[in-house]
Backbone bond lengths (Angstrom), bond angles and torsions (degrees), N, CA, C in turn:
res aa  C-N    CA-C-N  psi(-1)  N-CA   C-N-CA  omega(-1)  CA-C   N-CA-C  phi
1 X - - - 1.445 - - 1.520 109.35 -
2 X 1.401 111.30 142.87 1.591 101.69 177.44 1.713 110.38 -125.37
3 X 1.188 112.46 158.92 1.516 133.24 -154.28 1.526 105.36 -122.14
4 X 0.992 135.15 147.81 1.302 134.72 151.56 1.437 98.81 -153.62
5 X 1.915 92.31 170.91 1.112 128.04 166.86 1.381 117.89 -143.16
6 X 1.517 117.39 153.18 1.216 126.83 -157.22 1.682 111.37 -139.22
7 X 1.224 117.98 116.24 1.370 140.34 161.11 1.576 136.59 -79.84
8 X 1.523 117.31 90.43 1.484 91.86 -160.34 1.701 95.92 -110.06
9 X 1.150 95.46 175.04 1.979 104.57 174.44 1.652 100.56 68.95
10 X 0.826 131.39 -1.74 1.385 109.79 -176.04 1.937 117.44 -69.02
11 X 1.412 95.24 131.43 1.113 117.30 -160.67 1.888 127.35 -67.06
12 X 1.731 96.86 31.74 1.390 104.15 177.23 1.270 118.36 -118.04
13 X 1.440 153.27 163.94 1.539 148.43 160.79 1.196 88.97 -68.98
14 X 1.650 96.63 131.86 1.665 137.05 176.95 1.492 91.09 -71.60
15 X 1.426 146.87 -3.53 1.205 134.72 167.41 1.830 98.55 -80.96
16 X 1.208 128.32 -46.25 1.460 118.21 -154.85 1.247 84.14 -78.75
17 X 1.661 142.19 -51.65 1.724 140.32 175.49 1.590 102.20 -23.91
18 X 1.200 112.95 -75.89 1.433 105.54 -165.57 1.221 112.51 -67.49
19 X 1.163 139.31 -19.60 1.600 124.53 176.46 1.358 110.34 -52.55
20 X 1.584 116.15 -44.37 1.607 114.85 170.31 1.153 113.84 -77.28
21 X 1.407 132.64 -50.05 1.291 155.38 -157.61 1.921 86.75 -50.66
22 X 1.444 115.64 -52.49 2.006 116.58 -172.68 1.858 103.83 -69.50
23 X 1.277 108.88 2.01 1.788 97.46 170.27 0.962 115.53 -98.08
24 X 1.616 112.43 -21.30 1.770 105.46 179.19 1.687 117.79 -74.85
25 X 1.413 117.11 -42.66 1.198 137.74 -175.64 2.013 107.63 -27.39
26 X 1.513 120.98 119.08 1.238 122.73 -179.47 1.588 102.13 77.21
27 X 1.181 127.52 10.12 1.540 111.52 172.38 1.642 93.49 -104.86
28 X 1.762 105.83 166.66 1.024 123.22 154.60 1.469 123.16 -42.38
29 X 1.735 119.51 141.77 1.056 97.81 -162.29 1.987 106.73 -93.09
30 X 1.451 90.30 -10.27 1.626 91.82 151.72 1.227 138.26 -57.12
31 X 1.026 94.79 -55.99 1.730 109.27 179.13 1.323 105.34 -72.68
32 X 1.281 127.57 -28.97 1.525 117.21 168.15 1.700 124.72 -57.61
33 X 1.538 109.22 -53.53 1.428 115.46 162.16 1.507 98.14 -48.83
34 X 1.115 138.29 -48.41 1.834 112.00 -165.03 1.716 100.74 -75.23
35 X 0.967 123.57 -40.55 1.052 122.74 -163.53 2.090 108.48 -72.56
36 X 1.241 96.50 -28.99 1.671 112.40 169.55 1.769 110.09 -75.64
37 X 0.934 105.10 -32.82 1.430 101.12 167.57 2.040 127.47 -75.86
38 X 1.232 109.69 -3.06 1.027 116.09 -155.75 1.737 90.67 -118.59
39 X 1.816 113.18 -10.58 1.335 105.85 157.78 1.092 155.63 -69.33
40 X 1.244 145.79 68.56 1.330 117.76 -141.11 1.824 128.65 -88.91
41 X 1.186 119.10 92.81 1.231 155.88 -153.41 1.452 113.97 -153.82
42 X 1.509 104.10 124.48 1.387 97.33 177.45 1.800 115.65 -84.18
43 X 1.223 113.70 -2.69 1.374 117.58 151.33 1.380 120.20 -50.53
44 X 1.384 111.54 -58.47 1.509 118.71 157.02 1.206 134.07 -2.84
45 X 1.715 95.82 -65.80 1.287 120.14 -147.43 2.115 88.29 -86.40
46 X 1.130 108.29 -47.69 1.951 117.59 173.03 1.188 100.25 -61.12
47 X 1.171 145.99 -29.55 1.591 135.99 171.44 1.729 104.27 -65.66
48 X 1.088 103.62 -57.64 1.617 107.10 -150.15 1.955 94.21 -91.50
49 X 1.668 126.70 9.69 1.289 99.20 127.51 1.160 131.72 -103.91
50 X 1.076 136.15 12.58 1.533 152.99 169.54 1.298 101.80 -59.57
51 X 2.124 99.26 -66.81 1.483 84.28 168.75 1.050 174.86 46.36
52 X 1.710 83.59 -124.04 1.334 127.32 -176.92 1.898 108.31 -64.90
53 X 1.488 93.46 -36.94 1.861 113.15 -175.31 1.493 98.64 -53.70
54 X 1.622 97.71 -42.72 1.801 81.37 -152.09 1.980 88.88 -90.97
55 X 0.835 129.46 -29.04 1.945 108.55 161.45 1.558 117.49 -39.23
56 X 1.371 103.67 -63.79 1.388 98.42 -178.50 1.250 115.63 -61.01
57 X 1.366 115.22 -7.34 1.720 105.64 -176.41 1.918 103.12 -105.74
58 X 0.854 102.40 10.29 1.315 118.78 -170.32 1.674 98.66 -98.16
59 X 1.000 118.03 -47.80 1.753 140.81 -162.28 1.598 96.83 -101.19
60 X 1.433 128.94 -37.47 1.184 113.45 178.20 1.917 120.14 -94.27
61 X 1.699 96.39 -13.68 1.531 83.45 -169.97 1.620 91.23 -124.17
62 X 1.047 115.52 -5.91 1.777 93.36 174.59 1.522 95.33 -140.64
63 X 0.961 118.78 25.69 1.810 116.27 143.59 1.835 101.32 80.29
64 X 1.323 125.75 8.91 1.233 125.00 179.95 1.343 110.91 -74.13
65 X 1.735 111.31 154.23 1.284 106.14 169.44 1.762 120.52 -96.13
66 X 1.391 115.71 150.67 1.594 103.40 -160.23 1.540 93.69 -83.44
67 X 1.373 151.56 20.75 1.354 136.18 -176.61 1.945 89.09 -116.94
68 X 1.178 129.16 -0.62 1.146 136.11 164.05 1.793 119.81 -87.51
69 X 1.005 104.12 -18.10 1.916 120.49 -170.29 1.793 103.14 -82.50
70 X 1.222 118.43 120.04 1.232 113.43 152.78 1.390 114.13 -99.77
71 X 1.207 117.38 -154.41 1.533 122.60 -166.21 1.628 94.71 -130.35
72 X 1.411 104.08 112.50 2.158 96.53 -169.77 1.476 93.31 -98.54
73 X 1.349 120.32 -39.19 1.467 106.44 -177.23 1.853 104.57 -159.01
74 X 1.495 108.78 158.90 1.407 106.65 -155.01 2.269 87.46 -144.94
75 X 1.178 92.83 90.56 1.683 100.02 -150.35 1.715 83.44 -102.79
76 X 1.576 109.84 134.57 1.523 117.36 -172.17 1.578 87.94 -133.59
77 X 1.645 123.65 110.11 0.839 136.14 154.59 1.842 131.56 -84.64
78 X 1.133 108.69 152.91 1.559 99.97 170.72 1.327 126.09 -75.87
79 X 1.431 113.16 150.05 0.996 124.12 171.95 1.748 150.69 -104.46
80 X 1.078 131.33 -152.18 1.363 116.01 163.56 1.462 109.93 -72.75
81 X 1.621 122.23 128.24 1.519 119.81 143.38 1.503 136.24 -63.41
82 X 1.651 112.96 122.02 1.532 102.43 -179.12 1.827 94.33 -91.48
83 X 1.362 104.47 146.48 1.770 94.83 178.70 1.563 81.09 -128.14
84 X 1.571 89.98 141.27 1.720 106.51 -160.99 1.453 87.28 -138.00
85 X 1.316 137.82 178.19 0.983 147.70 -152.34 2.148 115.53 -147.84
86 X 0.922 130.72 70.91 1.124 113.24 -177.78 2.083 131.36 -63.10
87 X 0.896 153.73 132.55 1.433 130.93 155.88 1.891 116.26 -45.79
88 X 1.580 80.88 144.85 1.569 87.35 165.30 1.304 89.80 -155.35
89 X 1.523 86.28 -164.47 1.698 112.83 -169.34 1.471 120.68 -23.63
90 X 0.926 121.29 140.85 1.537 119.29 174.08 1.341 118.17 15.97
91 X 1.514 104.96 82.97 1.099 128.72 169.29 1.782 122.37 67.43
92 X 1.545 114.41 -2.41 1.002 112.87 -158.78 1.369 104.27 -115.11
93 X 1.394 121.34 173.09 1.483 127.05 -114.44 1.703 79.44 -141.12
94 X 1.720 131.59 120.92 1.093 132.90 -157.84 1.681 91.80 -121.43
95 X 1.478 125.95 127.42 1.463 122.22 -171.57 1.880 111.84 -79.07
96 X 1.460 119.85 129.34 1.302 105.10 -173.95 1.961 93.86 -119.41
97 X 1.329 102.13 128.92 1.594 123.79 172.57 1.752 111.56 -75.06
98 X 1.469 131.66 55.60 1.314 106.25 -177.24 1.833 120.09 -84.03
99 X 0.993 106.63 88.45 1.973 130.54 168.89 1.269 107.16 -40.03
100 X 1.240 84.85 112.72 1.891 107.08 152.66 1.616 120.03 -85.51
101 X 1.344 117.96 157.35 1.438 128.21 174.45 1.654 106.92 -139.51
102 X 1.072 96.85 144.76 1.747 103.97 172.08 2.210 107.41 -128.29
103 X 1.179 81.74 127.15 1.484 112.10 -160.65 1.383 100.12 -85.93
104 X 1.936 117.95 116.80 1.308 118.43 168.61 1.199 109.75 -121.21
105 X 1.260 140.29 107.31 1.531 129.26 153.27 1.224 118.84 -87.00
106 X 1.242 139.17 142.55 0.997 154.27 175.92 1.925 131.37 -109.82
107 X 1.296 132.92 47.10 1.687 144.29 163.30 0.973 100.05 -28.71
108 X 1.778 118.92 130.55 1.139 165.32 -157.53 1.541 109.74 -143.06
109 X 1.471 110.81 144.05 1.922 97.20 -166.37 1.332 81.22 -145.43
110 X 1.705 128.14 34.52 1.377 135.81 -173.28 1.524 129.87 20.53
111 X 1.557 123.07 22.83 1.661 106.91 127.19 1.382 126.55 -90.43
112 X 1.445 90.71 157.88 1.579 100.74 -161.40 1.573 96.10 -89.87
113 X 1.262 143.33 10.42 1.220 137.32 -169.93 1.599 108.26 -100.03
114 X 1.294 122.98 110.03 1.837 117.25 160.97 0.866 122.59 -93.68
């Protein structure tokens, strides 16, 4: 059966998410939280409560145990662009891209039956 949880708006480029987001993928989803905690990245830190969401939602709504859960996929989509504007040089107006990402993991407890 598989579980997820979902993170949206979070306020980092979905490029720095997935650089961490591709180490968890196929690990335990225990050993992934320890190993996410020991990153220090605030990407890190938005992965590993996402997580954490989809265990407890794993253990609270379909009765799985979390030492049974791996991690099947950890999917970092794009998000909304804020376009902000900085000053620069002589008078002129420098364009700033601040990127959103929305955070999917997806726990797997390897039967294939839903």
């Amino acid at each position: 059966m598989e579980v997820q949880s979902l993170t949206r708006y979070a306020r980092m480029s979905p490029k720095k998410v997935r650089e961490v987001a591709r180490t968890i993928q196929g690990r335990k989803a225990a050993e992934a939280v320890e190993f996410l905690t020991l990153v220090p990245r605030k990407s890190a830190r938005l992965i590993v409560k996402t997580l954490k969401s989809a265990i407890a939602n794993a253990e609270n709504n379909n009765n799985l145990s979390a030492d049974s859960l791996t991690v099947k996929s950890a999917i970092i989509e794009n998000g909304p662009v804020l376009k902000r504007f900085k000053a620069g040089a002589r008078g002129t107006a420098k364009p700033r891209r601040k990127k959103m990402s929305h955070i999917r993991i997806v726990l797997s407890d390897g039967n294939t039956s839903n």
